[in-house]
C-alpha positions in Angstrom: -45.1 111.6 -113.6 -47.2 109.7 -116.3 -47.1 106.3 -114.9 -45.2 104.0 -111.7 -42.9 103.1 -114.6 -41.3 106.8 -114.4 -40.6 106.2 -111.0 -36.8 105.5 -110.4 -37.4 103.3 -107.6 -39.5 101.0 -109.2 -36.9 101.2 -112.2 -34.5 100.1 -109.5 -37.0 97.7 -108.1 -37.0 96.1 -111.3 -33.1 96.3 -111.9 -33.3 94.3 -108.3 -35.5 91.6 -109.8 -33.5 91.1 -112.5 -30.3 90.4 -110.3 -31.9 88.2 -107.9 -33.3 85.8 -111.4 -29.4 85.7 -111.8 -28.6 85.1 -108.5 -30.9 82.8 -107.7 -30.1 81.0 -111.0 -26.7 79.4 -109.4 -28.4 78.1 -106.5 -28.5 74.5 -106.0 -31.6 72.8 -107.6 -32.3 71.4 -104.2 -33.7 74.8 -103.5 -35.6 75.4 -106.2 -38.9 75.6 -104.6 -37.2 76.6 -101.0 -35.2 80.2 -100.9 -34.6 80.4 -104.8 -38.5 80.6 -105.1 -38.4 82.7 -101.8 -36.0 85.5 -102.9 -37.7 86.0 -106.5 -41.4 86.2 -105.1 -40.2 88.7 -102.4 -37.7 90.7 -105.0 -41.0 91.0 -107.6 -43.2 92.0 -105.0 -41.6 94.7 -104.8 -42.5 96.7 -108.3 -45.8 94.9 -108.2 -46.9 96.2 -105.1 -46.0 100.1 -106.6 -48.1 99.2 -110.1 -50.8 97.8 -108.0 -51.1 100.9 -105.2 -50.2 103.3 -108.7 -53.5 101.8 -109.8 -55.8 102.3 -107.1 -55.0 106.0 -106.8 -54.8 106.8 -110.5 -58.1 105.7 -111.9 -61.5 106.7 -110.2 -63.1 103.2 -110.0 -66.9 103.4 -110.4 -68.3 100.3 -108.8 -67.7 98.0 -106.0 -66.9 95.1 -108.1 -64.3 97.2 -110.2 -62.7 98.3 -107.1 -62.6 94.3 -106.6 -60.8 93.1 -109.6 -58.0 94.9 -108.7 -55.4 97.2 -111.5 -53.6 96.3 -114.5 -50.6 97.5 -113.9 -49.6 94.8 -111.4 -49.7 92.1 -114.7 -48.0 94.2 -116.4 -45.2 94.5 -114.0 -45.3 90.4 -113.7 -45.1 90.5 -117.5 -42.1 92.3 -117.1 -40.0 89.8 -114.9 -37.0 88.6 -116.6 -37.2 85.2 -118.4 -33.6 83.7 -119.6 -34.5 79.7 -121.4 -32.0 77.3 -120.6 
């Protein structure tokens, strides 16, 4: 194993994500900020939380303050998240 990303359950995580953006599409607007927003945070914590924990035990981190700003791999993973325009 390289990185998370050759991990099939964060390649399922992220197949997961990418049904609930097209689930949560069809909801009415009214819930827009309610469960639509809800489901998607909870369905992209999901990979983000394996990139993040992937990054903590990959790379030795020298300092305190390194250890502070946290991994990369967790904005890459939110990079990731499927974006359809209208």
């Amino acid at each position: 194993m390289k990185t998370y990303r050759d991990l099939q359950v964060w390649q399922k995580s992220m197949t997961l994500v990418t049904e609930r953006y097209k689930i949560s599409k069809g909801f009415p607007k009214d819930e827009a900020y309610g469960l639509t927003s809800q489901m998607r945070r909870c369905a992209i914590s999901i990979p983000s939380n394996m990139a993040e924990g992937y990054g903590r035990n990959s790379a030795q981190v020298g300092t305190e303050e390194q250890r502070y700003r946290g991994p990369k791999g967790n904005e890459n993973t939110l990079c990731l998240c499927p974006y359809e325009p209208k």
